[in-house]
Structure formats: structure tokens, C-alpha cells
NUVOLO-550136 format. One record per atom (N, C-alpha, C, O): atom name; x, y, z; residue in three letters. Coordinates in steps of 0.2 Angstrom, whole numbers. Layout:
BEGIN
+----+-------+-------+-------+-----+
: at :    px :    py :    pz :  aa :
+----+-------+-------+-------+-----+
: CA :     X :     Y :     Z : ALA :
...
+----+-------+-------+-------+-----+
// end
This chain:
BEGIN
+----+-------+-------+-------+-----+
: at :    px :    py :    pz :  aa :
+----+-------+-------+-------+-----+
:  N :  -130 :     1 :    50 : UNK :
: CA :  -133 :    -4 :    46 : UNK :
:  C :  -139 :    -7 :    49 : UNK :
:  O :  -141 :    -5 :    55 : UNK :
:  N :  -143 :   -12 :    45 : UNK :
: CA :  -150 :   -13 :    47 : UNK :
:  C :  -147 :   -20 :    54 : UNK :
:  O :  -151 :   -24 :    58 : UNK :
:  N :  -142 :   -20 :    54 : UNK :
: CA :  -138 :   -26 :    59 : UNK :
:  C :  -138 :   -22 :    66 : UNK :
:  O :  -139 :   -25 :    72 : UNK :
:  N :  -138 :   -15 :    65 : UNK :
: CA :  -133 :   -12 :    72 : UNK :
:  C :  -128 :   -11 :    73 : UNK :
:  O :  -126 :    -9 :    78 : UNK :
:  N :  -124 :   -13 :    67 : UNK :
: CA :  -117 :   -12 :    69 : UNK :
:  C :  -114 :    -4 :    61 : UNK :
:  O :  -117 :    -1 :    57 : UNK :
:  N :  -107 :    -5 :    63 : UNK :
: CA :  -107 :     1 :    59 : UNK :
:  C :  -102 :    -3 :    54 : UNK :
:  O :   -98 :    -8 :    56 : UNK :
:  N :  -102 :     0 :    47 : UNK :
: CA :   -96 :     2 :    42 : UNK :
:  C :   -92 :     8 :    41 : UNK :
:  O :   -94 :    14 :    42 : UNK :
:  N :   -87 :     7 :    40 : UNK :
: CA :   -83 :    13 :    40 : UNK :
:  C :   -83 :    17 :    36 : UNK :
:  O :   -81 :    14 :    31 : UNK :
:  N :   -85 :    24 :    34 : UNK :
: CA :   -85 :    26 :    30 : UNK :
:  C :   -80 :    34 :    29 : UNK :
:  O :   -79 :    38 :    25 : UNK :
:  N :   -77 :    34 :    35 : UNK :
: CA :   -72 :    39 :    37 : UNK :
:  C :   -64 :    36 :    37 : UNK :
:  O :   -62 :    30 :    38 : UNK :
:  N :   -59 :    43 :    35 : UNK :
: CA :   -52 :    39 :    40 : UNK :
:  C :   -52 :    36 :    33 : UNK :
:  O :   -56 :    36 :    28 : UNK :
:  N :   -45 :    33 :    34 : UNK :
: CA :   -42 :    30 :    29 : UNK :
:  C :   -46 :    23 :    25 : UNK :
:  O :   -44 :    20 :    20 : UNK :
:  N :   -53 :    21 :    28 : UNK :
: CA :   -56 :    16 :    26 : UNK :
:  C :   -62 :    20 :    21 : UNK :
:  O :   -66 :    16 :    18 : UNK :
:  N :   -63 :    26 :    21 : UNK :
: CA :   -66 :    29 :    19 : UNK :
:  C :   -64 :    32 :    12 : UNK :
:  O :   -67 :    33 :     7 : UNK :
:  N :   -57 :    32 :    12 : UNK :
: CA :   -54 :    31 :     5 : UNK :
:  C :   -55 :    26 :     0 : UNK :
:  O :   -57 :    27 :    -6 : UNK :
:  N :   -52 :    18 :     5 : UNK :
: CA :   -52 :    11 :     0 : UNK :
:  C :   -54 :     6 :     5 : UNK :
:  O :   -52 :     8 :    11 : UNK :
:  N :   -58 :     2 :     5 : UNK :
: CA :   -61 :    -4 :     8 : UNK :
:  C :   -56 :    -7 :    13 : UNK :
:  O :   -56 :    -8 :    19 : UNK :
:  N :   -50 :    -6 :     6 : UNK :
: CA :   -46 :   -14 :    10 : UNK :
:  C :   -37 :    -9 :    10 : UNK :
:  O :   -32 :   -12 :    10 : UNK :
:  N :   -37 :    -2 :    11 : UNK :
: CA :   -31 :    -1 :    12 : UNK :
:  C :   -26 :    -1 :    13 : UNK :
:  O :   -21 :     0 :    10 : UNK :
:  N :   -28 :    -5 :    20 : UNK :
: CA :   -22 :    -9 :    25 : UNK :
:  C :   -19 :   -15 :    19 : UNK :
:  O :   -14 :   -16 :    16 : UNK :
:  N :   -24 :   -18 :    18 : UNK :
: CA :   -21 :   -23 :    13 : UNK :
:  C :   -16 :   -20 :     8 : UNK :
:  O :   -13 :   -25 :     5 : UNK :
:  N :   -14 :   -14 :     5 : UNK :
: CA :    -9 :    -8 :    -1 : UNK :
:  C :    -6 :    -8 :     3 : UNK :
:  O :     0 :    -8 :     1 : UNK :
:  N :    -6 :    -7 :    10 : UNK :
: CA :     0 :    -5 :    15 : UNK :
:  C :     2 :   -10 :    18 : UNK :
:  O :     8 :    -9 :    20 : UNK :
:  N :     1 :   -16 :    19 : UNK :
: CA :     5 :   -23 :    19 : UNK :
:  C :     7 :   -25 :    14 : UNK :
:  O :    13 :   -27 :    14 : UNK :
:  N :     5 :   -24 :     8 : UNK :
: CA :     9 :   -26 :     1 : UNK :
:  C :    15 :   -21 :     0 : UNK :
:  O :    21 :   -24 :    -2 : UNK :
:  N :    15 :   -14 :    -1 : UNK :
: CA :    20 :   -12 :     0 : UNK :
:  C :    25 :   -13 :     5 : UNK :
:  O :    31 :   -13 :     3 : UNK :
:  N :    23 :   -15 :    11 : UNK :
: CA :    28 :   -16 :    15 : UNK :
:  C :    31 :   -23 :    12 : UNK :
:  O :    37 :   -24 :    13 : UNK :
:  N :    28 :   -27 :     9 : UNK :
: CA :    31 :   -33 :     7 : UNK :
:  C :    35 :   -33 :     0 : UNK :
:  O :    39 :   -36 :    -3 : UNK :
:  N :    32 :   -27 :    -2 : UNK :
: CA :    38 :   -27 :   -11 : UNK :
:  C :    42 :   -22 :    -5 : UNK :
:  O :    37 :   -24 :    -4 : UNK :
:  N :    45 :   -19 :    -1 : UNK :
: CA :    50 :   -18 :     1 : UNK :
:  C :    54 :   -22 :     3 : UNK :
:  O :    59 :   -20 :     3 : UNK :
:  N :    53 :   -29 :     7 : UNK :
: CA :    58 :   -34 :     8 : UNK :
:  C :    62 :   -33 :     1 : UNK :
:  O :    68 :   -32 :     0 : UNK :
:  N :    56 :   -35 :    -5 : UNK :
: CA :    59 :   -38 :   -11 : UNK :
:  C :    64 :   -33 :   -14 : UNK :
:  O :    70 :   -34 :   -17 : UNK :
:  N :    61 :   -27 :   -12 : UNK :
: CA :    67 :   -21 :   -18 : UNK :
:  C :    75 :   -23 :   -13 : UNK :
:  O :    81 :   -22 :   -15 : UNK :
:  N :    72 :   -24 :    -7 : UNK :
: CA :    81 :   -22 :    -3 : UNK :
:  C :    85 :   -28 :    -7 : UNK :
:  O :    91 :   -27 :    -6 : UNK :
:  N :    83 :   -36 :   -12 : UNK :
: CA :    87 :   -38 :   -14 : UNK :
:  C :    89 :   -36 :   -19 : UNK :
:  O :    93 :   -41 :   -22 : UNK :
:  N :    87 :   -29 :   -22 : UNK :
: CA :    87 :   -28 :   -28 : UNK :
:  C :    85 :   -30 :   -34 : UNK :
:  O :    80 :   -32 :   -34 : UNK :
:  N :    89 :   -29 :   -40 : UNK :
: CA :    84 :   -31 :   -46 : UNK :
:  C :    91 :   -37 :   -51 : UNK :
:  O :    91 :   -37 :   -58 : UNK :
:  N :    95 :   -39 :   -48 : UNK :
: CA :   101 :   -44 :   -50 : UNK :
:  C :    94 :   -50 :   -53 : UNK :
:  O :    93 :   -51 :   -59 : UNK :
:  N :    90 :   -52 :   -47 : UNK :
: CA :    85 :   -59 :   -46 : UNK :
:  C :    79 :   -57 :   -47 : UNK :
:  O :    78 :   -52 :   -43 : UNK :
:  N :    74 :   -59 :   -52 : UNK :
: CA :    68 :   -59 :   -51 : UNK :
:  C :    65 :   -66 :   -47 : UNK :
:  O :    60 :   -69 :   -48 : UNK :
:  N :    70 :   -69 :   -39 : UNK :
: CA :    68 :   -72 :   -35 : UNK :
:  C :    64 :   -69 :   -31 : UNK :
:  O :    59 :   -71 :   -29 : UNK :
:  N :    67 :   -64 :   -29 : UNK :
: CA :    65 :   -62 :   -23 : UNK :
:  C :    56 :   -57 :   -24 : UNK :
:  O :    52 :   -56 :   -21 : UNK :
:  N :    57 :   -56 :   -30 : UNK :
: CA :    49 :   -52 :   -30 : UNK :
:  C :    45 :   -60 :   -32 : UNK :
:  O :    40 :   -58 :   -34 : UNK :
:  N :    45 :   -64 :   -32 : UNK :
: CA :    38 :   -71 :   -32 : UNK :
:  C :    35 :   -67 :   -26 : UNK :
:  O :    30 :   -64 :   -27 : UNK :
:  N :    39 :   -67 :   -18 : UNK :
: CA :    36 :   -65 :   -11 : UNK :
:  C :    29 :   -59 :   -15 : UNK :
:  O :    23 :   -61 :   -15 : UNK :
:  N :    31 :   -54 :   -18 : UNK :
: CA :    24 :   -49 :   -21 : UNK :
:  C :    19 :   -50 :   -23 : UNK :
:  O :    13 :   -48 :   -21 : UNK :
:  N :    22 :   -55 :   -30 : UNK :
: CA :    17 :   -55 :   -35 : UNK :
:  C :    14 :   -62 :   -30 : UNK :
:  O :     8 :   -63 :   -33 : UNK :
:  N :    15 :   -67 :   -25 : UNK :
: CA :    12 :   -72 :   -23 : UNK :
:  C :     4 :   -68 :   -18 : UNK :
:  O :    -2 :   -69 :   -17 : UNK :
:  N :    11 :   -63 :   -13 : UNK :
: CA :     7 :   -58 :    -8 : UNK :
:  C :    -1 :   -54 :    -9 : UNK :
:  O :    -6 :   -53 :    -5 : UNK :
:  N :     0 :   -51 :   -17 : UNK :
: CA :    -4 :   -47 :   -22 : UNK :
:  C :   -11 :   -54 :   -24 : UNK :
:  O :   -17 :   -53 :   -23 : UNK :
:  N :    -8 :   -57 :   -25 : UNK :
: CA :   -13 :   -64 :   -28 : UNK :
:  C :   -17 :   -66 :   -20 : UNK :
:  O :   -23 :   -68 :   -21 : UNK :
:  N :   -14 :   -67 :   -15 : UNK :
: CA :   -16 :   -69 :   -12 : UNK :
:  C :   -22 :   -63 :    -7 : UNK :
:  O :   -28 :   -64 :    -5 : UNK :
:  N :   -19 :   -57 :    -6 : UNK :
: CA :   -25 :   -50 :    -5 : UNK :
:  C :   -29 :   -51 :    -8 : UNK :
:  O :   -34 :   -53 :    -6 : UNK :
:  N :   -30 :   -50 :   -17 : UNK :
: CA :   -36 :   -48 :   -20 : UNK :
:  C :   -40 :   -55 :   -20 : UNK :
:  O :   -46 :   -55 :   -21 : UNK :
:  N :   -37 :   -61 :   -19 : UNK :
: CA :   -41 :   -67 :   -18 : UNK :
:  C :   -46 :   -66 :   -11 : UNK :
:  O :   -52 :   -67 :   -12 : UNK :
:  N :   -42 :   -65 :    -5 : UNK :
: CA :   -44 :   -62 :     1 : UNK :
:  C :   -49 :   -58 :     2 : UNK :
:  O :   -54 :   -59 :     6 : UNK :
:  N :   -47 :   -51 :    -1 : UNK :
: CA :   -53 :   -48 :    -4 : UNK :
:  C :   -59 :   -49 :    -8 : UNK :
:  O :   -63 :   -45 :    -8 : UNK :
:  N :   -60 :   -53 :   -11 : UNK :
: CA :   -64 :   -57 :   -16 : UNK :
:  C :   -68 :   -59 :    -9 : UNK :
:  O :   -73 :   -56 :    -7 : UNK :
:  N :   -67 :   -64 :    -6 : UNK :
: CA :   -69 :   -69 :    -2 : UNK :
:  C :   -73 :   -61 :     4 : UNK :
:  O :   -79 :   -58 :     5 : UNK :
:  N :   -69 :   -61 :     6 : UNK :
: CA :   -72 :   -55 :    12 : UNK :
:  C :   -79 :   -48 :     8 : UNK :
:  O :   -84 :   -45 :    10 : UNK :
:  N :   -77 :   -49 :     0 : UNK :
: CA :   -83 :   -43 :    -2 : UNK :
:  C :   -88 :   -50 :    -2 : UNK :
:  O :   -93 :   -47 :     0 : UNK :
:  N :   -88 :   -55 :    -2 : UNK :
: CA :   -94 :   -58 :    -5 : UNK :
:  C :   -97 :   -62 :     3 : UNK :
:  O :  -103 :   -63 :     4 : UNK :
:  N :   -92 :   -62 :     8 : UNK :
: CA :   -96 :   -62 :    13 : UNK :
:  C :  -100 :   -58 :    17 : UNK :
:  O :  -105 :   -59 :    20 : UNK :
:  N :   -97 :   -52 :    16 : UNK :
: CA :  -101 :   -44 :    18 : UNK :
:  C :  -107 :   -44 :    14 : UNK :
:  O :  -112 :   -41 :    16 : UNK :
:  N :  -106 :   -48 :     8 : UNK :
: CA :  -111 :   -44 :     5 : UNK :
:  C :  -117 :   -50 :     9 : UNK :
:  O :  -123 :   -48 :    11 : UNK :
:  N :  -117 :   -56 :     9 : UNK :
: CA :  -121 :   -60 :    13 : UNK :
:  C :  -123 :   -59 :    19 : UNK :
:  O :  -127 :   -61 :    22 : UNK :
:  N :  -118 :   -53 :    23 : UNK :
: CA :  -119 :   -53 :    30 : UNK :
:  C :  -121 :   -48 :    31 : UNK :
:  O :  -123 :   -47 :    37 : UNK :
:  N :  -122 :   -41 :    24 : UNK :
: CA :  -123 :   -34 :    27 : UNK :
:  C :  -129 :   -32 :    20 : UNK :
:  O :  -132 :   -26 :    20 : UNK :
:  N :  -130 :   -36 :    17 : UNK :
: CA :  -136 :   -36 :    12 : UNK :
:  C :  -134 :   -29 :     8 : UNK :
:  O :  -128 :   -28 :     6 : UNK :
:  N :  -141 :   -25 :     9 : UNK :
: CA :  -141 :   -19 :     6 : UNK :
:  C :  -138 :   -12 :     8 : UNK :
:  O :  -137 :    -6 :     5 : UNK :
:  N :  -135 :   -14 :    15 : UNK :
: CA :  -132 :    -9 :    17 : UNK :
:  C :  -125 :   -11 :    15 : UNK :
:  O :  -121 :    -7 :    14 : UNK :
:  N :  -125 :   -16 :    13 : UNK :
: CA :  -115 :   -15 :    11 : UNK :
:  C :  -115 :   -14 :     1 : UNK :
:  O :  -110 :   -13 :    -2 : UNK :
:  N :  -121 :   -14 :    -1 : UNK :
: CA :  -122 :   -11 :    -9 : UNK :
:  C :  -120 :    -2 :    -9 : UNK :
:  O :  -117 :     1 :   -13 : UNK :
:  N :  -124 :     1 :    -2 : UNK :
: CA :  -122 :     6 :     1 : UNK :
:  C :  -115 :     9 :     3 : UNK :
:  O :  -112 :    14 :     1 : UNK :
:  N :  -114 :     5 :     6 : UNK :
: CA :  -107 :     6 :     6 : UNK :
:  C :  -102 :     6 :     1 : UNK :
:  O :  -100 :    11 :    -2 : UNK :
:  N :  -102 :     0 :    -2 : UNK :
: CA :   -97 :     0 :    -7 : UNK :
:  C :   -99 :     7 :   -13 : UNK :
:  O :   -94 :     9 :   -16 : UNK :
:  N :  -103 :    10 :   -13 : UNK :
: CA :  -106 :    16 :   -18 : UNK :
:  C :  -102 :    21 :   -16 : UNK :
:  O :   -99 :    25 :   -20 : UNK :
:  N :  -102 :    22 :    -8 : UNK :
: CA :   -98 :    28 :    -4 : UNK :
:  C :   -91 :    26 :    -6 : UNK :
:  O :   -89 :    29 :   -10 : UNK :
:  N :   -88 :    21 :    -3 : UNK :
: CA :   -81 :    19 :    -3 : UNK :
:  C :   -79 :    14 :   -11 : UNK :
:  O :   -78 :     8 :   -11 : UNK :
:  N :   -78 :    16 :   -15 : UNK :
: CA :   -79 :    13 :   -23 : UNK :
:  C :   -72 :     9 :   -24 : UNK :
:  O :   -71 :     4 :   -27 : UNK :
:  N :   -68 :    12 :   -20 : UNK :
: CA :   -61 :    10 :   -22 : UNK :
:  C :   -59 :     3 :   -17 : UNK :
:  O :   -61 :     2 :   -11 : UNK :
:  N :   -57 :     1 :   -19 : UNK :
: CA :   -54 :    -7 :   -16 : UNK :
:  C :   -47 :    -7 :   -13 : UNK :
:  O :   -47 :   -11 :    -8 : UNK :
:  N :   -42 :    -5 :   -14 : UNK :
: CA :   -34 :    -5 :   -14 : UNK :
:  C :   -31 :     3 :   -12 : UNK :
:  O :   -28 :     5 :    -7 : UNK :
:  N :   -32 :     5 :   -20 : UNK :
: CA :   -29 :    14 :   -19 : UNK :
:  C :   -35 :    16 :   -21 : UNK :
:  O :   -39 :    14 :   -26 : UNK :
:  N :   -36 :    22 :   -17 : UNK :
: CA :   -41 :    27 :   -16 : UNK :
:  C :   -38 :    29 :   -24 : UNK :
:  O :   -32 :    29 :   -26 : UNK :
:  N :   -44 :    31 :   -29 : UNK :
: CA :   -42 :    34 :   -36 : UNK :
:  C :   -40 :    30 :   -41 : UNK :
:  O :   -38 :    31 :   -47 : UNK :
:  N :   -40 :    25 :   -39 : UNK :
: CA :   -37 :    21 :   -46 : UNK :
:  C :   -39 :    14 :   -44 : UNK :
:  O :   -41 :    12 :   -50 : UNK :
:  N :   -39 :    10 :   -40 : UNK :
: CA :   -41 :     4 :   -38 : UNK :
:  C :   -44 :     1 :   -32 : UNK :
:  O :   -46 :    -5 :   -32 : UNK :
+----+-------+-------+-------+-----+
// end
């Protein structure tokens, strides 16, 4: 970047931006499935989880873009996908 520092554009970051965030969430709808599907109690933890990443992510694109200008317009073109590589 015009900073000196780098973005990721290889490796699993090279797929989707925020991956790690799809692989935390899944691990948290798997708490939810082990109590099965008797209660839609136990999936709130997901759908609260899910709301709370893409909000996260919200906040972190719009910082990057403040802190990495036109090199992170760049990036995001390379890395298009946010969540899952291919579809989101």
C-alpha cells in the first residue's frame, strides 16, 4: 500500500475479506444445532452472532477505507467476496 504496509491478498484472506468471521459463525450455529431443533431458543445465539459480524464488518470496511484510501478500493476488486468466497 501507499502506507507501507501490506493487504492480504493470498491464503484464505484471498478468498473473502472477513472468512475468519464464516468460521466463527459456524462454529457458533454448531453450539446451537447440538440443542437441536425441539427450541428455536437456542439458535437467537446465531442469528444475534450473524448481526453482530456483518455490523463489524460494516464498521472495519469503512474504516479501512478511511485508513487505506485507494489502495483498499484495490483490494476489495481483487478480494470481492466479504464472508464465503462465491457467493458473499
Amino acid at each position: 500500500t501507499k502506507r507501507g504496509t501490506r493487504l492480504l491478498t493470498s491464503g484464505w484472506w484471498g478468498m473473502a475479506r472477513k472468512i475468519n468471521y464464516t468460521g466463527d459463525w459456524i462454529m457458533g450455529l454448531s453450539w446451537c444445532l447440538v440443542c437441536g431443533v425441539q427450541s428455536a431458543v437456542p439458535y437467537f445465539y446465531a442469528v444475534y452472532f450473524m448481526i453482530l459480524l456483518v455490523h463489524r464488518a460494516g464498521r472495519d470496511d469503512h474504516l479501512c477505507s478511511e485508513k487505506y484510501g485507494d489502495d483498499w478500493v484495490e483490494y476489495k476488486r481483487r478480494v470481492p467476496y466479504l464472508f464465503v468466497p462465491g457467493v458473499f
